[in-house]
N, C-alpha and C positions, 0 to 999 in steps of 0.2 A: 217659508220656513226660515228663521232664524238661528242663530249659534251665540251661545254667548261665553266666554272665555274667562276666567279673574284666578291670579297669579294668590296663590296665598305665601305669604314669608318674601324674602329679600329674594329678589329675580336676580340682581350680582354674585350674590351667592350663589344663589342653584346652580346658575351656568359656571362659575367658577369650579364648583362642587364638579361638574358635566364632566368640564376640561381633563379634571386631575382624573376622573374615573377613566377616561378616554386614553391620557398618559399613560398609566397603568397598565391597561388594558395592550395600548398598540406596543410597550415593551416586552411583556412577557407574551404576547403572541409573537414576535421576532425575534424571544432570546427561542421559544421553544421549537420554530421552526428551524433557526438556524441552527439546535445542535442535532435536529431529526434528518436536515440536509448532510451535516458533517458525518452521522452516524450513519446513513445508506453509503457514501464514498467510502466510510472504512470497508463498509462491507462486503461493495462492490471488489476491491481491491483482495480482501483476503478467500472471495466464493472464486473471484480471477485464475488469481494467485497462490492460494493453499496460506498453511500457516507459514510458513517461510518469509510470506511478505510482509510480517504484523508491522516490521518498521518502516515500511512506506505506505503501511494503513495510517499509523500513527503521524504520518507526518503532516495528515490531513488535521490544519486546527481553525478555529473558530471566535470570534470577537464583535459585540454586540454596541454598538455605537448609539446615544452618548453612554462613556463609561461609567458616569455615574449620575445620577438623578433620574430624571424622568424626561421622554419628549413624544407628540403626535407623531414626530416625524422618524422613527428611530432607523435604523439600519444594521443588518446583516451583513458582517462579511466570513466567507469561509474560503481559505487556501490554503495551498501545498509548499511542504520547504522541498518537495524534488518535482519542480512543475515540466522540466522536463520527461520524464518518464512516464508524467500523468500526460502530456499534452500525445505521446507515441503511441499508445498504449489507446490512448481516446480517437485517434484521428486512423489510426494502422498504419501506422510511417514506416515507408520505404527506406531504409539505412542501406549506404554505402559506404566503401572504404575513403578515408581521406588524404590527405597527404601523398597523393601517390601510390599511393598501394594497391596490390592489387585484389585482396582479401579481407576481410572482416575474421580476426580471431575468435572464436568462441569458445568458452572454456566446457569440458564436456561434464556431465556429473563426478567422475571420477576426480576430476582436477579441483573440488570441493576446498576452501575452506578449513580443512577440519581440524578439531583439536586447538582453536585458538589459545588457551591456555596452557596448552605442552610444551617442551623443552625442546629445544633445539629447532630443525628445522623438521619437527614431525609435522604435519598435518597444513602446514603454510602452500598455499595456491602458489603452484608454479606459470611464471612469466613467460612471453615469449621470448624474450632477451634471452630466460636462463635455458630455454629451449635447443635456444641456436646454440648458444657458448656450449651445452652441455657435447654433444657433439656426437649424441649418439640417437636424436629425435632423425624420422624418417616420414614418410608421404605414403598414404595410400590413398588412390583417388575414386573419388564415388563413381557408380556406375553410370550414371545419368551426364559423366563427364564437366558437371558445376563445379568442382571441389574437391576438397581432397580431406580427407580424415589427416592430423596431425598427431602421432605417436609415441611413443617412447618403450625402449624392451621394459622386461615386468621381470626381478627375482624373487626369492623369497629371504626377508631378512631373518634375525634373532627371532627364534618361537618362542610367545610371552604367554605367561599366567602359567598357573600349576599343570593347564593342561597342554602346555607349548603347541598355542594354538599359530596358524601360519599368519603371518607377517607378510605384506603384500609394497614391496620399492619397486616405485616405478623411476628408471634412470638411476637410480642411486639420489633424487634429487628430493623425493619424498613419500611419505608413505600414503596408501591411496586407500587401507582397509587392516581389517583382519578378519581371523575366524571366528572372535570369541564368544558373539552370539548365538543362540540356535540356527543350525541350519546352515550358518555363515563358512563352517569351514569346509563343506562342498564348493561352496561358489569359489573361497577361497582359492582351492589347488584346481577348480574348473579355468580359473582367470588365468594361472600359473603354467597349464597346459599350451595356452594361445600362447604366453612367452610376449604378449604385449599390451599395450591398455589405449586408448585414443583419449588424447589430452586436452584437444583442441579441434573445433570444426573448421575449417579454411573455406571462407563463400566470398563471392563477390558481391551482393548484396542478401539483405534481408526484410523480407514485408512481412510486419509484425500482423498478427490478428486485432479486430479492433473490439479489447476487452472491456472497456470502460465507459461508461455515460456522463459524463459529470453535466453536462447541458440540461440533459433528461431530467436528473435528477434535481437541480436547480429550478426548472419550470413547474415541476411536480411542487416545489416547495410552495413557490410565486400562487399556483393555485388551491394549495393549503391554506395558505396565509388569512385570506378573510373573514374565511368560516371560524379558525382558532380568536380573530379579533375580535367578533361575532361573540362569541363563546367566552372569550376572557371577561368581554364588558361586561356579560349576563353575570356573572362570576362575583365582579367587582359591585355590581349594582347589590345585588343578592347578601355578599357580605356588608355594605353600609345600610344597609335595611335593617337586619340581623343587628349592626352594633348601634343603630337607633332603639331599634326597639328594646333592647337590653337597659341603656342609660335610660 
């Protein structure tokens, strides 16, 4: 049995034709992998983490090399502008105190943030500096003997809105709540009863849970990848066939 082979048209061409189909192909199968990689790490991060974390989901970004033109040979890169958080969070890193100390501060939900936009010193996270200066934080220590709950007494300040809902200082040094929600102004004078709020965790270390894949999901991509190349080419072929047969 015999085989016999004949090339119709310019063979330089075709294979030249090949290459750029091939270019094509290996780029937009790297640029689409690498934003399906960058988009599982958002979302690893925010199913972690709740929506609170959207800005260290966000921090996760993405860039497809060469930047512009075409190559065989293209490249993916995807990272983080907070790689340390992502590298504790991935690995479950043990954190200790440094410099001597003997605790790790931990701010508790109450010591929130809140109100970035308000006047004065409403709603501004209290420090440990202002802790100690203030002179009135105290120690309650866990049962388990690790630690100690870090404190402050709890009054009630000015009752605000038409319904002079309760106003919740902790130390005098900021506010940690109010009533004016539904339901809030039970919790409100429930807080005010205790006469104090815990502001801060005091541990000697902490072993984070380990919430994150980024390796996983990098390998998942890696074996994405060929089948999308696979698929792009078909893609590529399929439309210069299409804008042959048109012209």
């Amino acid at each position: 049995m015999r085989l016999a082979a004949r090339v119709v048209g310019d063979l330089r061409q075709a294979l030249a034709a090949e290459v750029r189909a091939g270019e094509r192909a290996a780029m937009a199968a790297t640029r689409a992998e690498t934003e399906q990689v960058k988009a599982e790490l958002r979302r690893q991060v925010t199913t972690a983490f709740g929506g609170n974390a959207r800005g260290i989901a966000h921090a996760w970004r993405s860039q497809v090399f060469p930047r512009t033109g075409q190559s065989l040979r293209p490249a993916g890169l995807v990272w983080t502008k907070v790689p340390n958080v992502i590298d504790a969070f991935e690995r479950g890193a043990l954190i200790r105190a440094k410099g001597g100390r003997r605790f790790l501060a931990i701010p508790t939900g109450f010591n929130a943030a809140r109100g970035r936009r308000g006047r004065g010193e409403k709603g501004l996270r209290v420090t440990p500096a202002q802790m100690v200066a203030s002179g009135q934080a105290f120690l309650r220590p866990f049962q388990s003997g690790r630690g100690f709950v870090w404190c402050l007494p709890l009054r009630a300040g000015e009752p605000t809105g038409r319904r002079r809902r309760t106003r919740l200082i902790a130390g005098g040094l900021t506010e940690i709540g109010t009533g004016h929600r539904k339901g809030r102004e039970a919790w409100a004078r429930g807080m005010l009863a205790r006469g104090m709020v815990p502001m801060f965790l005091l541990l000697p270390q902490v072993k984070l849970a380990k919430r994150l894949d980024v390796k996983g999901a990098a390998e998942r991509g890696l074996r994405r990848l060929p089948g999308r190349f696979v698929a792009a080419w078909g893609r590529t072929h399929a439309s210069d066939e299409s804008g042959r047969a048109a012209l």
